[in-house]
N, C-alpha and C positions, 0 to 999 in steps of 0.2 A: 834650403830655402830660409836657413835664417837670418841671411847675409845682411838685414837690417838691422836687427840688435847687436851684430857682431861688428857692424860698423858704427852705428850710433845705439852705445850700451849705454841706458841713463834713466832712472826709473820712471818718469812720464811716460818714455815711448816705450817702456815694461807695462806699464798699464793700461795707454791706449792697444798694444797686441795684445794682451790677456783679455780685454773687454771687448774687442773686436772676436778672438779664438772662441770665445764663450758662447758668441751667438751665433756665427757662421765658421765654417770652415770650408774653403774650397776645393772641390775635385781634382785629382790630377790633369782629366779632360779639359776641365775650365780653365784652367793654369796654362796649360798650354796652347788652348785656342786664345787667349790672353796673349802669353807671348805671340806665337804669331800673327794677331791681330798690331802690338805692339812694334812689332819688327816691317811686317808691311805698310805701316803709318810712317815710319821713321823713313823708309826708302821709296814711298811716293810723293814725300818732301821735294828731294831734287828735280824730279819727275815733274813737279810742276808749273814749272815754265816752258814745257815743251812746246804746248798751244800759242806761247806769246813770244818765242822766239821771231817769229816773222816781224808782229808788231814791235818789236824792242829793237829789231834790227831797222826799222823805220824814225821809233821816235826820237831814239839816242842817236842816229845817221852811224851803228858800226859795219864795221868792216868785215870781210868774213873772217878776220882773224879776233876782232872783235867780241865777234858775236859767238865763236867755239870758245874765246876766253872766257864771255860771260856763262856756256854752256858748265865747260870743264871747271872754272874757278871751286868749285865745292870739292875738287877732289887734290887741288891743291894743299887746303887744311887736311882733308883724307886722309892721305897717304902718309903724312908723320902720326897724325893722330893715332891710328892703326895699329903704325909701328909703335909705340909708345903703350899700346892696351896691350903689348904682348910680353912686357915685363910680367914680370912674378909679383907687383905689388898691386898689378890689376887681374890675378887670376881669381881673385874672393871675390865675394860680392856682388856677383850678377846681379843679383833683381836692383841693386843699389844703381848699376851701370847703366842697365835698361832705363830704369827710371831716369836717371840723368840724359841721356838719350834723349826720349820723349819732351824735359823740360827745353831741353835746346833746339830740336825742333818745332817744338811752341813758341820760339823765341824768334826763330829764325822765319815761320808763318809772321810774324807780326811787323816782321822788318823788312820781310820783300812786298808787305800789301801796304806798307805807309813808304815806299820807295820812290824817290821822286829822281833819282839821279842813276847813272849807269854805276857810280862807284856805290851807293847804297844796294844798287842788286846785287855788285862782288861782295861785300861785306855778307849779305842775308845768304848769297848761294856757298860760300865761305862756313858761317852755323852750319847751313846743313850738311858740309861734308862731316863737321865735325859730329853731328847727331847721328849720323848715318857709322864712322867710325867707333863709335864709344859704345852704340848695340848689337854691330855684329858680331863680335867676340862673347859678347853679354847671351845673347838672345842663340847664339853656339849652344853655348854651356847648360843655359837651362834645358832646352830644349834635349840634350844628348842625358842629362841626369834624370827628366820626368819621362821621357819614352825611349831611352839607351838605342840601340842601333839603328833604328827606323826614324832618329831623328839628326842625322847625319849630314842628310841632304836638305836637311830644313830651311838653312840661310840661302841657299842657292835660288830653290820656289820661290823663297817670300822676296828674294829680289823679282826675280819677273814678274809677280802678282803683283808687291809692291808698285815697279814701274809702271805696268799694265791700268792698275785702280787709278795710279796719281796721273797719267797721260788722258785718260779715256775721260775721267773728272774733268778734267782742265780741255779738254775740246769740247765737251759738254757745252759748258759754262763760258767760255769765248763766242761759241756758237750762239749765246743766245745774247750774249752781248755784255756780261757781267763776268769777262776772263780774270780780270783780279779779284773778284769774290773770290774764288776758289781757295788764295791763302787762307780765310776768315774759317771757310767750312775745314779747310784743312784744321784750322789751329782749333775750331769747335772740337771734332772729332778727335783731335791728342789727347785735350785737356779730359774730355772724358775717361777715355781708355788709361790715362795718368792716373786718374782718382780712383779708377778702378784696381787696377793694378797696386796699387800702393796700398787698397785695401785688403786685397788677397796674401799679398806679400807680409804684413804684419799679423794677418790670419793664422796662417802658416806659421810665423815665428812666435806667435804667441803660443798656439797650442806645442809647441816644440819647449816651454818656458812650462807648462801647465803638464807636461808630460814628465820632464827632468821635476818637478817639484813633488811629483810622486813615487820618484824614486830613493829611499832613505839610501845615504853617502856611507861607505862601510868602511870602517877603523883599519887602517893600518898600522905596523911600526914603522912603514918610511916611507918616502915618494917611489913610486912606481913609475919607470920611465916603460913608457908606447909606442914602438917603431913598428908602423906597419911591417906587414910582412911582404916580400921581395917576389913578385914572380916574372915567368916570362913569356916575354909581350914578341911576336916578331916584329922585326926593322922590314920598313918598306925599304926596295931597293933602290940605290942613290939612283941611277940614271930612270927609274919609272919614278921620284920624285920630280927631277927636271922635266920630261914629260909630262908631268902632273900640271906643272906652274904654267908649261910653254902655253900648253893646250887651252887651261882656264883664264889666261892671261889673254889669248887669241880672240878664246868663244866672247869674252865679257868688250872687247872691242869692239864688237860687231854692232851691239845696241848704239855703243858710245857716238860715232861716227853717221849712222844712219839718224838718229835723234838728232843730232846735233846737227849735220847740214843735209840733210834732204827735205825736211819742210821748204827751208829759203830755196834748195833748188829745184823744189818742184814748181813754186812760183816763178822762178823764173822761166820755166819749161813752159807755161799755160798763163800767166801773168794774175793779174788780181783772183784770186783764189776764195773761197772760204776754207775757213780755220779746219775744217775734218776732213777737207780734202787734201790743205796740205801736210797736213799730219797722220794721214792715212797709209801711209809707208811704214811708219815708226810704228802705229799701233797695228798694223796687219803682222809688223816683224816679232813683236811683244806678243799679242794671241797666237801666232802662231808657234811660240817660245813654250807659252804657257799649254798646250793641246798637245806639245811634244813629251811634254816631261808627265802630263795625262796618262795618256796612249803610253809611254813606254812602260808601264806598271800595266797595262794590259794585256791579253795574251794575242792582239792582233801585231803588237811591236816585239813579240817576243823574241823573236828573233836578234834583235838590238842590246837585247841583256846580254853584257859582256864585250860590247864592242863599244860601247860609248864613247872612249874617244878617239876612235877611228873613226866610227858615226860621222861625231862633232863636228871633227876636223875637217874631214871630207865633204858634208853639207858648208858647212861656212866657211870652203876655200869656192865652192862651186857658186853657192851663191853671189860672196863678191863679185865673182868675174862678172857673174850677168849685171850686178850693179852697176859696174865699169863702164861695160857695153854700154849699158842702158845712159849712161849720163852722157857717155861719150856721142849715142847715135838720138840722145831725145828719146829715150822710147818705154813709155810708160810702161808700158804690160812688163818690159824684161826685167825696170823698175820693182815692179812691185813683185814681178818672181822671183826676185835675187831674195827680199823680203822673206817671203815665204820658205825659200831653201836655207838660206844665212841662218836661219830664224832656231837651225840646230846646233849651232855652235854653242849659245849660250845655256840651251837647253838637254843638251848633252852632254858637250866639249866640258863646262865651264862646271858643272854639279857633276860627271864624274869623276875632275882635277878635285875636286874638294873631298869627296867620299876617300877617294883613293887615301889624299893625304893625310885623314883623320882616323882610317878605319883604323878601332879597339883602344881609342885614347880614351881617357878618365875626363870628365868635365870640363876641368881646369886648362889642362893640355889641347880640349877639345875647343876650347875659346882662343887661346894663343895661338894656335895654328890655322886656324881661322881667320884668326885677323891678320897673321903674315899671311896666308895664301891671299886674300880681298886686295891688299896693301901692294901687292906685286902686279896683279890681275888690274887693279884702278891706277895706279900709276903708270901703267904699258898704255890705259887706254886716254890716258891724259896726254901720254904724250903723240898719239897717233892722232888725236883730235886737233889739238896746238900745232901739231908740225902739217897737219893738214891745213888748216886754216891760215898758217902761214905762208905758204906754196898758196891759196887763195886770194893774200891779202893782193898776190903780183900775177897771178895768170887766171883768176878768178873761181866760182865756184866749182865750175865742171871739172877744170883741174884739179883743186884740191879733192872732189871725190875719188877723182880717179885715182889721183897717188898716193891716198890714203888705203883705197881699196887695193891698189895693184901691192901695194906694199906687204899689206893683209897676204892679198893670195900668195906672194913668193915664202911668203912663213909658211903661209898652212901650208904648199908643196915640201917643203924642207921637213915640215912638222910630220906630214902623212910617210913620205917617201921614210922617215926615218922610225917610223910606226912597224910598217908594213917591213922593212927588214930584218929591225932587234925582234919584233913581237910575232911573227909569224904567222898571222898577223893581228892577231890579238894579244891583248894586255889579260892575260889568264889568272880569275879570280883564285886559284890554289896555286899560285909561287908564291915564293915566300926567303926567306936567307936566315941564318941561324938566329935563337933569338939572344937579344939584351935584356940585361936587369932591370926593371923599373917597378916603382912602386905602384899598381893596379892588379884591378882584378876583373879587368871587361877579358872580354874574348880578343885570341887575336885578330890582328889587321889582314884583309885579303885585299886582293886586288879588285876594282870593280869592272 
């Protein structure tokens, strides 16, 4: 936590953390309901144009290729951005990250609510891939260093809460007729939890300054060189990595596509709509995301411990099809079942691919791999939304759903069919393969 003074070392901000540490010091609970306050704020950013997709596809006259562009555009920046936090010279300094995070999501609120042009909302939906990229790696690592293995699947949750708060805010607030406020409250709400966070984070590094300051430095005759010591971590195994990626790359598609064109085609299905009816696909698909990953830390889902992405895979092949049907045959209920079924891909599928690929990593490692697993996961699902919307731009919306969703299902059969044969048909938390050297000291990695 002192990733502030080690990145900006200079004795003002020694003194505003020693004068902040002196009076307050925060809790490890605060710290972390902090970060995941901060991580959910950062990914209900994109989240917030859900509600005004219809209306944008009216005022600008896009196309449905248009209008998945103006969807997906944030994940355009994403996806290098991602790759790029997962260098070695972005593994220090989390709170430093997070906070940047937060400032360009405040930046990105301020540029889609004074938007008056289709290319001003790519520019604003643009920040937010990149605020959304720059904290999930960030808000990994803290989050796995202040609560070590029970913070694993953190990024995962605070993505469906995240999308969940910034969707359900934003049909709110359309609903009552003031849908572009919602950037204002959005950027209220960051700029808070910013000053917050930035004051916990110097907390922290000052009393870390006040602690080293009473330590007297003891005489040596030379330098002392410090190499942690070596131990051994098991290697996940390469083909249940591939399966890791396929799966979380699958499950995190499911939102991407149902957000992005099921609003416009539900109005198309029933015509002039209100804003919560037609966005009540996306948010029943999202609550329902969110009740999965609930319930399966319960002992009425117990059963599911262990099968996750079999689960996953298997609900969010099942539920496509019904979306298929449903767009194909008009029909709402199957509509909004597929919703409801799909609704386990991301909430299973998508946070056991990420467990899996993290279990027993050290912080640092626990952010970089993070951000490759999101980076592969958001790029799959950028490109299913574009190439869906493309196929819409020429045979319209019902098409593009469907051969977006058909497409979906023929993976997850490929996905499961190949589940069910290597893993017998589970992905069994005690295998494991000889281990490798690495410098750590968490427990090793099991399979989730």
């Amino acid at each position: 936590m002192t990733d502030v003074l080690t990145t900006v070392r200079s004795r003002p901000v020694e003194k505003v953390a020693t004068w902040t540490a002196a009076r307050w010091t925060p809790t490890v609970r605060f710290m972390g309901g902090l970060v995941v306050a901060s991580f959910c704020l950062v990914i209900a950013g994109p989240n917030l144009p859900t509600a005004l997709l219809p209306a944008y596809r009216e005022t600008y006259r896009l196309t449905p290729f248009g209008l998945s562009l103006v969807f997906s555009a944030y994940l355009l920046l994403l996806v290098p951005t991602l790759i790029l936090c997962t260098r070695p010279a972005f593994r220090a300094g989390a709170g430093v990250l997070l906070s940047v995070g937060l400032a360009t999501a405040l930046g990105a609120d301020l540029l889609m609510a004074t938007s008056r042009s289709s290319q001003m909302l790519l520019v604003g939906r643009g920040l937010s891939g990149v605020s959304v990229a720059v904290s999930t790696g960030a808000a990994a690592a803290m989050m796995v260093r202040l609560v070590g293995e029970r913070g694993r699947g953190s990024v995962a949750t605070g993505n469906i809460v995240g999308a969940l708060v910034g969707t359900v805010g934003a049909v709110l607030l359309a609903q009552l007729g003031i849908g572009e406020s919602i950037y204002l409250v959005h950027a209220v709400a960051t700029a808070i939890v910013l000053g917050a966070l930035l004051a916990a984070l110097a907390a922290r590094a000052g009393r870390a300054i006040l602690h080293t300051r009473t330590i007297s430095p003891e005489v040596s005759d030379g330098p002392e060189l410090k190499v942690p010591a070596l131990t051994d971590v098991p290697q996940t195994i390469r083909r249940h990595v591939v399966l890791g990626t396929a799966v979380g790359a699958l499950g995190w598609a499911i939102p991407g596509l149902v957000t992005g064109l099921v609003p416009a085609l539900l109005r198309q299905f029933t015509g002039p709509t209100a804003v919560v009816v037609a966005t009540s696909p996306a948010i029943l698909l999202l609550a329902s995301a969110w009740c999965l990953q609930v319930l399966a830390k319960r002992p009425i889902l117990r059963a599911v411990r262990g099968y996750e992405l079999t689960a996953g895979t298997a609900m969010g092949t099942i539920g496509l099809a019904l979306l298929a049907v449903g767009a194909l045959t008009a029909s709402l209920t199957l509509v909004y079942l597929g919703c409801i079924v799909a609704a386990g891909g991301p909430a299973l599928g998508y946070r056991g691919g990420m467990v899996l690929l993290t279990r027993g990593l050290d912080p640092a490692h626990q952010g970089a791999v993070t951000s490759r697993y999101a980076a592969g996961s958001y790029a799959f699902a950028a490109v299913i939304v574009l190439g869906s919307g493309a196929v819409g731009a020429v045979g319209g919306l019902v098409t593009a759903m469907v051969a977006g969703a058909g497409i979906l299902v023929l993976i997850g059969i490929v996905l499961l069919v190949t589940i069910l044969v290597t893993e017998s048909p589970r992905l069994r938390r005690t295998r494991s393969v000889p281990p490798i050297r690495r410098r750590s000291t968490v427990s090793p990695r099991r399979l989730p």
